[in-house]
C-alpha positions as CSV (number, residue, x, y, z in Angstrom):
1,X,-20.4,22.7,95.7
2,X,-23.9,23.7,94.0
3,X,-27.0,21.8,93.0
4,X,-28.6,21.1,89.7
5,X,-30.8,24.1,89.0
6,X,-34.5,23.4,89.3
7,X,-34.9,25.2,85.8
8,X,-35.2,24.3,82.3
9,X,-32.3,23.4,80.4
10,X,-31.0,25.7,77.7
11,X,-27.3,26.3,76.6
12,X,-26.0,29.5,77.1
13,X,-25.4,31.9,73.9
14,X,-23.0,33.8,75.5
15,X,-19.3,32.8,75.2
16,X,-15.8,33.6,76.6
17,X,-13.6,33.8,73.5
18,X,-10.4,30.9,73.6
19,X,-12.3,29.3,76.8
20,X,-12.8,25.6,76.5
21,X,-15.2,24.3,78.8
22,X,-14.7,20.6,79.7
23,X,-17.8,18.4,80.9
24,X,-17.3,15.7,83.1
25,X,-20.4,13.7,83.9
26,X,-19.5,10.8,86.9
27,X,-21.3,8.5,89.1
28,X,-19.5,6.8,92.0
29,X,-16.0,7.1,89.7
30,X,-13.9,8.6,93.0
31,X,-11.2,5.8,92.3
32,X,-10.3,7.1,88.9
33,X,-11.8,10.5,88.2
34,X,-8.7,12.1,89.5
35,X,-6.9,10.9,87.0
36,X,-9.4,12.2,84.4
37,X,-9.0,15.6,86.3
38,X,-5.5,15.5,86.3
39,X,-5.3,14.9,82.3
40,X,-7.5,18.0,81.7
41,X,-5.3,20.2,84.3
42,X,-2.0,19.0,82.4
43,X,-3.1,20.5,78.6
44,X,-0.3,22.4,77.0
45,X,-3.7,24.8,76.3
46,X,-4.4,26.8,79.5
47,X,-7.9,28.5,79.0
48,X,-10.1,26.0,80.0
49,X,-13.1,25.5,82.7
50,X,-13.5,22.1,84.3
51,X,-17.0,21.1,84.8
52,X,-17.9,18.2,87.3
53,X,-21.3,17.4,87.0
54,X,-21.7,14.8,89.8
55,X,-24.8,12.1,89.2
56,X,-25.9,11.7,92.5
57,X,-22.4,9.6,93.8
58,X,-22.3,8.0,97.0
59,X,-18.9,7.6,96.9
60,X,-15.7,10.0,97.7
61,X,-16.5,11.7,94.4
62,X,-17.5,15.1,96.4
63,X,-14.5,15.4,98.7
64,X,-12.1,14.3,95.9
65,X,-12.9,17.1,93.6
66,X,-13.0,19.7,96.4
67,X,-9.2,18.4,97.0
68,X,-8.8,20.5,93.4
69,X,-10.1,23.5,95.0
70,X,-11.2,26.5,92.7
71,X,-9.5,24.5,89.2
72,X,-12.8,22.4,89.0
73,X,-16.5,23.8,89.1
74,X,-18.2,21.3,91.1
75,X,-22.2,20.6,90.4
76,X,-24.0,17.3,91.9
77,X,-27.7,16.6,90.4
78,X,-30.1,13.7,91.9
79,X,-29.3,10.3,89.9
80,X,-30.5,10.8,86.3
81,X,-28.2,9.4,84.0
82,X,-25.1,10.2,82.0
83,X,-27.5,12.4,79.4
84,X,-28.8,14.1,81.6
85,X,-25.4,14.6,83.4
86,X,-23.9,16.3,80.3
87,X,-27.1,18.5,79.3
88,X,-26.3,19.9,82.7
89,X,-23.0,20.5,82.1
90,X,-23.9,22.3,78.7
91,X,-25.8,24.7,80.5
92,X,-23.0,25.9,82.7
93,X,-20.0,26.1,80.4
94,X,-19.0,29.5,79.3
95,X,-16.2,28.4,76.6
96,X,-16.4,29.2,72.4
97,X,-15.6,25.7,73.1
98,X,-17.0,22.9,74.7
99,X,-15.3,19.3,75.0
100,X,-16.9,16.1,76.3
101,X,-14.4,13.6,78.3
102,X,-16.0,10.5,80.3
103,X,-14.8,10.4,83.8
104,X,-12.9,7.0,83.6
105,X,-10.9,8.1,80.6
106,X,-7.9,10.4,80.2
107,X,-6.1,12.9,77.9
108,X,-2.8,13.3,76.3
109,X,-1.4,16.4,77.1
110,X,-1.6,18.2,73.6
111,X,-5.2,17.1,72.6
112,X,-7.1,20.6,73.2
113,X,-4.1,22.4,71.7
114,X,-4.4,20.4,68.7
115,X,-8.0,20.4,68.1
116,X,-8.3,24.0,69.1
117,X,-5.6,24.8,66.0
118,X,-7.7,22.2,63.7
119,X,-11.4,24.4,64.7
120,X,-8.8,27.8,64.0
121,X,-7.5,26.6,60.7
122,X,-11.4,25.4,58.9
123,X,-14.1,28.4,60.2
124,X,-16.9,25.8,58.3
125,X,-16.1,23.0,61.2
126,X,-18.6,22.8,64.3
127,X,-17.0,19.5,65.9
128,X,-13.7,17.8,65.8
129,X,-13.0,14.3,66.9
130,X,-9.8,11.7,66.7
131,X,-8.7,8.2,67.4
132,X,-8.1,6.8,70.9
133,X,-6.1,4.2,72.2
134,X,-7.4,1.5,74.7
135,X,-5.6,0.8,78.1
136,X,-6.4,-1.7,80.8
137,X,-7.5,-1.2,84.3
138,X,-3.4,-0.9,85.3
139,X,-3.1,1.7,82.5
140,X,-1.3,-0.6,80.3
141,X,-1.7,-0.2,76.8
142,X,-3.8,-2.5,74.3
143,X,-4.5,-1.2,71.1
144,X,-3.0,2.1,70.3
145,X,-5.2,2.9,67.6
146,X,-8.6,1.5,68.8
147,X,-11.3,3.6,67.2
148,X,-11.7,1.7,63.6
149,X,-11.5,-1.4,66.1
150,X,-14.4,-0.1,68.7
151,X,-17.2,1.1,66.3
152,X,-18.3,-1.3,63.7
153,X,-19.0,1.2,60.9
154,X,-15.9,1.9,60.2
155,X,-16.0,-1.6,58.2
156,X,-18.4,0.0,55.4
157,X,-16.9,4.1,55.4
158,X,-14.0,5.3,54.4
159,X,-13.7,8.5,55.7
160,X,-10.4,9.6,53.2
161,X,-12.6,9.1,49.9
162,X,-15.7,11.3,51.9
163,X,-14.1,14.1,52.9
164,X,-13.0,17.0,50.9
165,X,-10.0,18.8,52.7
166,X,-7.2,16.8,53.7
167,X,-3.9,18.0,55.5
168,X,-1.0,17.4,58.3
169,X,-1.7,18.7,61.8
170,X,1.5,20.2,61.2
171,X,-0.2,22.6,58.2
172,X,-2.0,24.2,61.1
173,X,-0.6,23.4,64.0
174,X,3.4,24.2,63.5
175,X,4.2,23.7,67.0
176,X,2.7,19.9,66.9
177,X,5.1,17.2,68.6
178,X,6.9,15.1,66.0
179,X,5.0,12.0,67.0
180,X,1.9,13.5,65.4
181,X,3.0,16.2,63.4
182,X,1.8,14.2,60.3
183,X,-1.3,12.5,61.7
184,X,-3.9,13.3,58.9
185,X,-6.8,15.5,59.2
186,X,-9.9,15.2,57.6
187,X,-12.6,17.4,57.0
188,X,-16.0,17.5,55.3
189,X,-19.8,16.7,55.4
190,X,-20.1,12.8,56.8
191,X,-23.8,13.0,57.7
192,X,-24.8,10.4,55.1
193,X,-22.2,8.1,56.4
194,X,-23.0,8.5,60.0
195,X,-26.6,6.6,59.1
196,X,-24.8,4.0,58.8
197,X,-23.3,3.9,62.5
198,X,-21.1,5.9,64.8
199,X,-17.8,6.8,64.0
200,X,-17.8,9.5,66.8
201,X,-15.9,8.8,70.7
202,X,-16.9,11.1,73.1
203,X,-14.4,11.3,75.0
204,X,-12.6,13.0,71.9
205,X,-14.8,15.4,71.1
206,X,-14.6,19.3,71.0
207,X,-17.6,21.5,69.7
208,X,-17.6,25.2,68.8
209,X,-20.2,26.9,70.4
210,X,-21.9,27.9,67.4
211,X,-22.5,24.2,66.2
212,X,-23.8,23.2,70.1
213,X,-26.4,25.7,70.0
214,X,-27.9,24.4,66.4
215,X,-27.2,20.8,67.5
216,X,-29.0,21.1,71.0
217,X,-29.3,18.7,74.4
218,X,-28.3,15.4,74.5
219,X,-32.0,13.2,73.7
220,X,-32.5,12.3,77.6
221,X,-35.1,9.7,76.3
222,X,-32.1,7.6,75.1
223,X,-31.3,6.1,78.5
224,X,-28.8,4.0,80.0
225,X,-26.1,4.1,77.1
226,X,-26.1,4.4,73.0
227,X,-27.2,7.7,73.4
228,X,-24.1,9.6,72.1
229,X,-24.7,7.9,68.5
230,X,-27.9,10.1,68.1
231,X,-26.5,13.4,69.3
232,X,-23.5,12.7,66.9
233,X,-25.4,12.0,64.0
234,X,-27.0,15.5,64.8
235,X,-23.9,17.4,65.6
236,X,-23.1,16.0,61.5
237,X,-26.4,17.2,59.7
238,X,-25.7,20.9,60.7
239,X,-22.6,20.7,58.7
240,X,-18.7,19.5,58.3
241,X,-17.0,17.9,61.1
242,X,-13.2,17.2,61.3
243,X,-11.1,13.9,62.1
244,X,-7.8,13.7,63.6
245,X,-6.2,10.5,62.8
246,X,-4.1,10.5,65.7
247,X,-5.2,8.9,69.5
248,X,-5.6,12.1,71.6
249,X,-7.1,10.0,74.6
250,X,-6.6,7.0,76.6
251,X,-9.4,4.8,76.7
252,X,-10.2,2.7,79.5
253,X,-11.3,-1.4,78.8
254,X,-13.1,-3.8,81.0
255,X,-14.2,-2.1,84.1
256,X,-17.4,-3.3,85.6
257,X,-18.7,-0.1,85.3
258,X,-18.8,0.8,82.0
259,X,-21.9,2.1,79.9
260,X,-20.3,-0.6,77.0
261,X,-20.3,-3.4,79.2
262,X,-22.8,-6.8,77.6
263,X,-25.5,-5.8,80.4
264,X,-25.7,-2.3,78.4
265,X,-25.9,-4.0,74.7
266,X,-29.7,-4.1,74.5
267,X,-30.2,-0.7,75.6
268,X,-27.4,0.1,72.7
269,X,-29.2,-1.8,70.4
270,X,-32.9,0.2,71.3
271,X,-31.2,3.3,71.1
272,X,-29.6,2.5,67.7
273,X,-32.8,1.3,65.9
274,X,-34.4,4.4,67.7
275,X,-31.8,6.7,66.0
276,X,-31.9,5.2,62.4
277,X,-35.6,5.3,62.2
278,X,-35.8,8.8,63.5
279,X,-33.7,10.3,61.1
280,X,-34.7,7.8,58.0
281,X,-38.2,9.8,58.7
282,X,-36.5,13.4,59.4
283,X,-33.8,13.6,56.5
284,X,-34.8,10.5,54.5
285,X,-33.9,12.7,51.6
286,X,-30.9,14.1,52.6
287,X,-29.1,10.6,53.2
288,X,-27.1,9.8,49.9
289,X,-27.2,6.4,50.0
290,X,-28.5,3.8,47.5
291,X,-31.5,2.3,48.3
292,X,-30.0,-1.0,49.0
293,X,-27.6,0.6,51.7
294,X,-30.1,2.1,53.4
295,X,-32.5,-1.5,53.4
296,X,-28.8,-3.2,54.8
297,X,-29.0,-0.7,57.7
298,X,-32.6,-1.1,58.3
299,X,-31.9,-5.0,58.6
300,X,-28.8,-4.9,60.7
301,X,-30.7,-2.4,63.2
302,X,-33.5,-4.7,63.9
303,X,-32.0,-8.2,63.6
304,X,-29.0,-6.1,66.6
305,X,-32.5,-4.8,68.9
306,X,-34.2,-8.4,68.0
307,X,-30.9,-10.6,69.3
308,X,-30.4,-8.5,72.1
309,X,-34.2,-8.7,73.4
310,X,-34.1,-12.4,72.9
311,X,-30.9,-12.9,74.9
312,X,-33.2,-10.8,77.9
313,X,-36.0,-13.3,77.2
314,X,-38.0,-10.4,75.8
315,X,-39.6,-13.0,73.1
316,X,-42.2,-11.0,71.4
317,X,-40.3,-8.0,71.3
318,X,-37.7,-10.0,69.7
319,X,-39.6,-11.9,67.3
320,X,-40.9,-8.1,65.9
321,X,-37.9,-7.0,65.4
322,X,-36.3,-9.9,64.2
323,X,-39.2,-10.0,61.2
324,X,-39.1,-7.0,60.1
325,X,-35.5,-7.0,59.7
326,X,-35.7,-10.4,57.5
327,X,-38.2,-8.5,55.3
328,X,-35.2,-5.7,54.3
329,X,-33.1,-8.6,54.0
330,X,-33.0,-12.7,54.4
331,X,-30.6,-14.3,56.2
332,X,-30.1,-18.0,58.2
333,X,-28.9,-16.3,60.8
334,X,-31.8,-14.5,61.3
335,X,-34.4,-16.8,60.4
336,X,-32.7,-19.4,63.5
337,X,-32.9,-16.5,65.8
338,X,-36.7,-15.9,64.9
339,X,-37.1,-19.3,65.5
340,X,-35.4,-19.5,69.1
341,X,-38.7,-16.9,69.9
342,X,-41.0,-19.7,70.0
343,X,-39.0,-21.3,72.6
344,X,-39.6,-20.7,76.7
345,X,-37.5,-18.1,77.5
346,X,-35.9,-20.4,80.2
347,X,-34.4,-23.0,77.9
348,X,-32.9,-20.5,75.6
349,X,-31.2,-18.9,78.7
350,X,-29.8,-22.5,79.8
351,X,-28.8,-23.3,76.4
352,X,-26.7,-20.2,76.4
353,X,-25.3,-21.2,79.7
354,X,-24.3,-23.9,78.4
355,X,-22.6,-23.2,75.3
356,X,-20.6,-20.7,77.4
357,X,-19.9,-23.4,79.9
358,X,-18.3,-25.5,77.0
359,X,-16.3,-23.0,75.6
360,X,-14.6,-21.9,78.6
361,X,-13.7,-25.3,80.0
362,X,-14.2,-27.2,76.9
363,X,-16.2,-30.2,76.2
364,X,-15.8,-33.5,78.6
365,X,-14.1,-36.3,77.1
């Protein structure tokens, strides 16, 4: 076991060719994380460093991993967050490659063999991704291909009429299994259709060194969750990405724990508006969008941040948001919501309570 280093910092230039490094960032996950250990360990692709970057756990985390022995690179930090968590884990890895994978998710066996043969086959590509399939807290399957489903964006890009190179997994990969040997891959320059909203799961990621070190750290000022959307839309403005239309991971649904959880939406919804106004300002002209897309997102991201800080009772804050957004682009919906600002904080919340009461037990006769 080791400590976080008390330095600044910086990814490390130097590689180890065919190495994948894998972070792992965790926090009190002892009851599942050797099952997202186990997934890595199991890869048809051998040359690969496991990276446990512990976030100050008070749980069994420690002992479990040491029950890995040497396989696992153990690092424990004071409680800062999942950013900060995987910035750490940059720092250490020592692979051409680098994949992220959340500690309560899991891989399928061939996922770094076939991402490492996408990265192989198109020089041009700094970061690869795929679909993912969601599983319950038993492991049982619920939506095998749950991407499209999970990130709202999906509804206004297509990615097969953006991207310019299109082929089998099998074109590069020959020794694919035959239950993805024809999943699509596409590849190309999607940075104008990241504005409007992540396409990206971390937990399906792999990087090539090269592309980390333009991209940089996780933004550890995007706290508590939604921060991946911004370091995705970065990863995507330094060049083409690729997409593997198969589910490479199993993605875990309705733990208590998860950053995606409702008590996490507002600090999604911050960090989203955050992102979209950044780079609206940093590569306003790079975005190839028509104005009237770009005004759409502009209203969608503040009415999201407005709903989400009324729901916390945050009334002004809401009532900011929520007008600027109507200014980009009318709507009932967000005209009632501004309106909800002028009431007490208290009756909204027991109005809420309410209608959820209703609709679970349904209305009395």
């Amino acid at each position: 076991m080791c400590q976080s280093p008390a330095v600044p910092l910086v990814i490390p230039e130097a590689f180890q060719q065919g190495l994948v490094s894998v972070i792992i960032p965790t926090f009190n996950r002892g009851y599942i994380l050797g099952e997202t250990i186990a997934s890595v360990l199991s890869q048809t692709y051998r040359q690969l460093e496991i990276i446990v970057v512990d976030d100050g756990s008070t749980d069994n985390t420690a002992a479990l991993v040491a029950g890995f022995g040497d396989k696992i690179r153990y690092v424990r930090q004071p409680n800062s967050g999942v950013t900060a968590a995987r910035n750490l884990g940059f720092t250490l890895s020592r692979g051409e490659f680098v994949a992220l994978l959340d500690s309560d998710d899991t891989w399928l066996s061939w996922k770094v063999d076939a991402q490492i043969a996408i990265l192989r086959a198109f020089p041009e590509v700094g970061m690869v991704w795929s679909d993912m399939e969601s599983v319950d807290r038993n492991g049982r399957s619920l939506n095998q291909r749950y991407l499209r489903k999970f990130y709202h964006a999906y509804q206004n890009v297509d990615l097969e009429s953006v991207c310019d190179k299109h082929c089998r997994l099998a074109d590069v990969w020959p020794g694919a299994p035959m239950s993805i040997a024809s999943s699509p891959i596409l590849a190309g320059d999607i940075f104008s259709q990241m504005f409007l909203g992540n396409l990206v799961h971390t937990s399906t990621v792999m990087l090539r060194r090269e592309r980390l070190l333009k991209t940089g750290l996780f933004d550890v000022g995007l706290r508590f969750s939604g921060e991946d959307y911004e370091f995705h839309l970065r990863t995507t403005s330094h060049g083409p990405v690729a997409f593997l239309d198969a589910s490479s991971i199993l993605y875990r649904v309705g733990a208590d724990d998860q950053l995606s959880e409702p008590q996490w939406m507002v600090h999604i919804a911050r960090n989203n508006l955050t992102t979209v106004l950044r780079w609206l300002h940093k590569a306003g002209q790079r975005i190839r969008l028509s104005r009237k897309v770009v005004r759409q997102r502009l209203a969608e991201s503040y009415a999201w941040a407005g709903e989400t800080e009324l729901y916390l009772g945050n009334n002004r804050q809401a009532a900011s948001h929520l007008l600027r957004g109507l200014r980009y682009r009318p709507s009932a919906r967000g005209a009632a919501r501004l309106g909800l600002c002028a009431l007490p904080p208290q009756w909204f919340q027991a109005a809420r309570q309410l209608r959820r009461a209703l609709r679970q037990h349904g209305r009395p006769s």
